[in-house]
N, C-alpha and C positions, 0 to 999 in steps of 0.2 A: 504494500500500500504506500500511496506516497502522500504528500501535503499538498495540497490545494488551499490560495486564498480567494477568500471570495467575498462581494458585495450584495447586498440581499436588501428587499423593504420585506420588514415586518407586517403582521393587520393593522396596527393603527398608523401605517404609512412614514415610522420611521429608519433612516438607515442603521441597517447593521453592518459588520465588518467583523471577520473572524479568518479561521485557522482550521480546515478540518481533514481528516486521511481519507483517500477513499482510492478506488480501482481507476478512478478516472474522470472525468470533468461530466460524464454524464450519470454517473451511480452518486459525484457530491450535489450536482444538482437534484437529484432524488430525493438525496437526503434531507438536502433544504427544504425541498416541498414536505417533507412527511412532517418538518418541525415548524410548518406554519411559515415559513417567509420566500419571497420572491426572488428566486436568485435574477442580478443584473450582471454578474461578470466572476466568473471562474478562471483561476492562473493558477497553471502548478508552481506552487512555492520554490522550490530547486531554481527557479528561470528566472536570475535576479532583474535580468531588464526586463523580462515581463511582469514585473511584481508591483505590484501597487506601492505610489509613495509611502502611505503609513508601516506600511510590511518593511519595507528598504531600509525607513528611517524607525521604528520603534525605539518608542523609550520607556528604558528599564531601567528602575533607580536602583543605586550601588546596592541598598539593601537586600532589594530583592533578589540582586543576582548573586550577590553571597550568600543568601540562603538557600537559591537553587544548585548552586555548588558545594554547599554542602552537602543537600539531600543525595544530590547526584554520590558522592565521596563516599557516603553512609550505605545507599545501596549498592557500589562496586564492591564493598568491603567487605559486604554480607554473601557477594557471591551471584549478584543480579547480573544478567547479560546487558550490556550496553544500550541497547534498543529498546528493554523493558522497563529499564531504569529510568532512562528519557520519558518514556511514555507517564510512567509513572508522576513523575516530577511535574509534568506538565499537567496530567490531571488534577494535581493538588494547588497549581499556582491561579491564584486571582487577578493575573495582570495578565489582560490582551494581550499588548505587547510579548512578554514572556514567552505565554503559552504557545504563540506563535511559530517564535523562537525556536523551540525547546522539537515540536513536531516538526519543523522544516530540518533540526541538525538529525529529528530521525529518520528522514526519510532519505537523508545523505549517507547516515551509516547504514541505514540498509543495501542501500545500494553496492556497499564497498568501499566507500570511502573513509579515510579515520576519522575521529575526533576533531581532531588539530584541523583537518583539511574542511570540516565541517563548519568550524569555526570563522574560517576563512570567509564566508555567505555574508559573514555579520562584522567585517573591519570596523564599524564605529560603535558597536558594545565592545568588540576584544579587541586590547592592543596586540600588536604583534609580539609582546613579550608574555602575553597570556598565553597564546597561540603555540607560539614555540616550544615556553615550557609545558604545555599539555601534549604537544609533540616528544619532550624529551620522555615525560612520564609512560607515554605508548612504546614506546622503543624501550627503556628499561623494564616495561611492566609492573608498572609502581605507578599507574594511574592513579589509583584510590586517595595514595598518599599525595602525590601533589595535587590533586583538588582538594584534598584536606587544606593544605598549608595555601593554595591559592584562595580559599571560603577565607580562613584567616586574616591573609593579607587583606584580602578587601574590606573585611569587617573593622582591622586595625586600622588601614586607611581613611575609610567614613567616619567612625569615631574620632580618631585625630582634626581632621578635616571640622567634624560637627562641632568640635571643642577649641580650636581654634578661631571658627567663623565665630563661635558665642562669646568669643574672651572682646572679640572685635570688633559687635556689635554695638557695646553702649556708647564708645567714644566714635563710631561711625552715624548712630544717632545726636550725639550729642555737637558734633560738626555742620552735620546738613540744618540740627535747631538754629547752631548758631549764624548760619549764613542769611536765614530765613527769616530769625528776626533781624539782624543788622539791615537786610535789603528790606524789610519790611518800616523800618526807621528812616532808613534815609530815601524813601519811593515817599511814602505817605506822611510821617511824623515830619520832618524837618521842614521838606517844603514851607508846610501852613504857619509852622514858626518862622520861619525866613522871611515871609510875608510882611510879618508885621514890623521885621527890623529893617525890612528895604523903601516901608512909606517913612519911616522915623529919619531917615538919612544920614544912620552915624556910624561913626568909623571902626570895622568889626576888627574885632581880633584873629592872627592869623587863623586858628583851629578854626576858626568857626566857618570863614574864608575857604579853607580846605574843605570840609565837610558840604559848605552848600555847592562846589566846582564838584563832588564827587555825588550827592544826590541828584545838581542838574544834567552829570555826565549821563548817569544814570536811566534818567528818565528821557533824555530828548536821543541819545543818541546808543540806545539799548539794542535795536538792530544790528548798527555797525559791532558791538561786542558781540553779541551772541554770530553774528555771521566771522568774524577775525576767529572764537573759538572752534565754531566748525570748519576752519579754513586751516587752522594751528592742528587740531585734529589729524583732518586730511591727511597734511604735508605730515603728520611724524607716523601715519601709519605704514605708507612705501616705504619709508627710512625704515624704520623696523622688521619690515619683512625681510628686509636684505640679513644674507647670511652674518656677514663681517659684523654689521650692526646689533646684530641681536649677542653676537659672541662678544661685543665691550660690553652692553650690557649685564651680561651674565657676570662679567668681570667685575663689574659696579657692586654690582650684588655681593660678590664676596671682599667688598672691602670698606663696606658698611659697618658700624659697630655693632649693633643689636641684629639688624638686616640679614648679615653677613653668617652669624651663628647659627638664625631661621635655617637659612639657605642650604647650608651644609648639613646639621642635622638632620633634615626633612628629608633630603635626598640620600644622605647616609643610611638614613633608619630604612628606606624603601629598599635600598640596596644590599645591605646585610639582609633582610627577612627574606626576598627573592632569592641572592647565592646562597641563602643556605638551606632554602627549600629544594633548589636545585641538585646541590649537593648532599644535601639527604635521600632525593630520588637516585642517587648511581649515578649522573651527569658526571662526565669528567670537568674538574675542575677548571682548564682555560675555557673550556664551553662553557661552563657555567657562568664563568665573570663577563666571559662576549654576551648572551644572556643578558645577567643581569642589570649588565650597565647600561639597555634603553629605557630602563625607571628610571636613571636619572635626567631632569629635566634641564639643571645645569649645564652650558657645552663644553663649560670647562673640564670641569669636575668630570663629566659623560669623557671628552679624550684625556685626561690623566688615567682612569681606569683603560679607556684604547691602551694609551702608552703601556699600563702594567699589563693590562693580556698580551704585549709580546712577549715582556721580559720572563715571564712566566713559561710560557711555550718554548721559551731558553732555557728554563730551570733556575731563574729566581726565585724569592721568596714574594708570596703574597704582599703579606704587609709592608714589606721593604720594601716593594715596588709600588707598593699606592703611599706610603709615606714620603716617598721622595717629590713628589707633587707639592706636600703640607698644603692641601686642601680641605683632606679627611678628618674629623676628628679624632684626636688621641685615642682616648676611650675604642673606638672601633680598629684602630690599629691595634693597640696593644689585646683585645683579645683576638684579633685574628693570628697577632703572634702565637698566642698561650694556644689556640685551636689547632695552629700549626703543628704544635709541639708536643699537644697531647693526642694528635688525630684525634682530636673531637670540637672537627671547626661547625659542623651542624647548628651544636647546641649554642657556641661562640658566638657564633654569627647571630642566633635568635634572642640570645642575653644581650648582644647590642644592639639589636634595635629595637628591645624592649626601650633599655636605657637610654637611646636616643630620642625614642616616643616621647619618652616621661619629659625628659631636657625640651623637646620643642613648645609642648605642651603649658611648661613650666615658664619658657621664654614666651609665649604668646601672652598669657597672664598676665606677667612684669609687664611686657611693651603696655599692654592696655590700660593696667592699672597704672603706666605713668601718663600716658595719654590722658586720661581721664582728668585729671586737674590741669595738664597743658591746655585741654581746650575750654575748659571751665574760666582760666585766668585769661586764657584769649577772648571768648563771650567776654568778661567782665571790662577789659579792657577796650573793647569794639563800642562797648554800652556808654562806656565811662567816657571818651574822648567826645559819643554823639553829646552826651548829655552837658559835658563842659563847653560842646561849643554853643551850646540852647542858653548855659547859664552865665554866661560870663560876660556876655553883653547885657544881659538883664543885670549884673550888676553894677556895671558901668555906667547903665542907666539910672539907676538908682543914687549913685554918687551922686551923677552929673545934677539931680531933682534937688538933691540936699546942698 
């Protein structure tokens, strides 16, 4: 049987869209009739340019698909054939999208094809170091275990990720407050008080002078900024795209003070938890680091590991050769030495990037919680300049009265 998507109106005349097996485009359309809905359009699944945009493009949140890799991991372990296990997992999942998913990679392996190759259908849910390493787990026969340790990886990744964006939340709320009230002070509040000190015809003080040139900026010639930002925009996104350009960048990043720790940890911790999943499936070792190093999203950091997968495949040392960079964090060196030394770099590799988890997670915190009064004393300060310039003429005036 294979996968068919297909488009269907229900009886009260709305669209469906779904995922379903069958012998052929005229036994799903059957099938459709028998469950009430109108089929409009049958495509076998396998036929990626014939596939429906939503099928192409599904979206499957990180969650879900780590817990479909788990279940998958749970019944190879148990002994499930491949195809029933798929089946299975998609009967129990409540995402379109997924379920989708899950029947089109079975009706690949049916076919003959492996895992990895199945996987292939769907480049923008699997990276291709997902892919691979699921290819490496097929070839050793230690599938079960790396979709164990790949369910993992993803779970630790969205949690880091969820915990990070929440550390980054209040002081990204408390930025957009404070732009929103200052623009809302000098659009609306200043004007009307400016008013009254430009019939009086006396001689303002500089702040106040600044402040009313940057409310009338504001308000008369709001256009030209907002079209300069989407023009500034523009011109740094082609800049960007270039290779050269993105790789100073990355550079930037690691020589940042707090930025700079983010950087490397994050891509550390991804990096140890992959090589040493890899490494725990049988993968030989320079495979493994070729592998692992397209987690990192750094290019620096990404060819310093290049540079040590040679030296290796010459019979240097791991960590000596990603230390020679001093890119990587200590900590992740020195146990890949001790893992080195005890042939037990698996576990090595997975104690550091626990320890680097915890370190980034720890570093997102600090950043925010100093954030947090940085923009508090910028509001105050934004408020306090508007306000001296509102009051300091009024009191000049007042003098001038007595």
């Amino acid at each position: 049987m294979r996968a068919y998507a297909y488009t269907a109106v229900d009886s009260s005349g709305k669209t469906r869209k779904g995922v379903v097996e069958g012998e052929g485009p005229r036994q799903v359309r059957t099938l459709l009739r028998e469950q009430g809905l109108l089929p409009l359009e049958v495509n076998e699944a396998n036929n990626i340019s014939h596939r429906p945009f939503w099928v192409r493009k599904s979206h499957v949140g990180a969650g879900e698909m780590a817990t479909a890799v788990q279940q998958l991991a749970i019944l190879l372990r148990a002994g499930m054939p491949i195809t029933e296990a798929l089946t299975a997992v998609a009967q129990h999942s409540t995402s379109r999208g997924l379920h989708g998913v899950l029947l089109t990679m079975r009706s690949r392996v049916m076919e003959g094809h492996s895992l990895a190759a199945a996987l292939d259908s769907f480049p923008h849910l699997f990276a291709g170091m997902f892919r691979e390493t699921v290819a490496a787990g097929e070839h050793t026969g230690r599938l079960d275990l790396v979709l164990e340790k790949l369910a993992d990886y993803l779970e630790n990744s969205q949690l880091l990720r969820r915990r990070v964006l929440l550390a980054l939340t209040y002081p990204a709320v408390v930025l957009a407050f404070s732009l929103i009230v200052t623009l809302a002070l000098l659009i609306f509040v200043v004007p009307q008080v400016m008013a009254v000190f430009a019939d009086l015809h006396q001689e303002l003080p500089w702040i106040t002078l600044v402040v009313m040139a940057a409310s009338t900026g504001l308000r008369t010639h709001w256009p030209m900024l907002v079209f300069g930002m989407a023009l500034l925009a523009g011109g740094l996104f082609p800049l960007l795209s270039r290779e050269e350009n993105r790789q100073r960048l990355d550079r930037l990043w690691l020589r940042l003070p707090v930025v700079a720790r983010l950087t490397r940890g994050a891509n550390a911790a991804r990096f140890a938890r992959i090589f040493g999943t890899l490494v725990a499936s049988g993968v030989p070792v320079a495979e493994s680091l070729e592998i692992a190093s397209r987690v990192i999203s750094n290019r620096s950091m990404r060819q310093a590991v290049a540079t040590a997968h040679r030296q290796v495949r010459e019979g240097a040392g791991i960590a000596i050769s990603l230390g020679e960079s001093k890119l990587f964090p200590p900590i992740l060196l020195h146990l890949l030495a001790c893992g080195e030394a005890s042939a037990n770099l698996p576990e090595m590799l997975e104690r550091a990037a626990t320890i680097l988890e915890r370190e980034v997670e720890s570093l997102a915190a600090l950043l925010a919680g100093l954030m947090e009064p940085i923009l508090i004393i910028l509001l105050g300060v934004f408020v306090l300049v508007i306000v001296l310039a509102i009051l300091l003429p009024i009191f000049d005036l007042n003098q001038f009265v007595h």
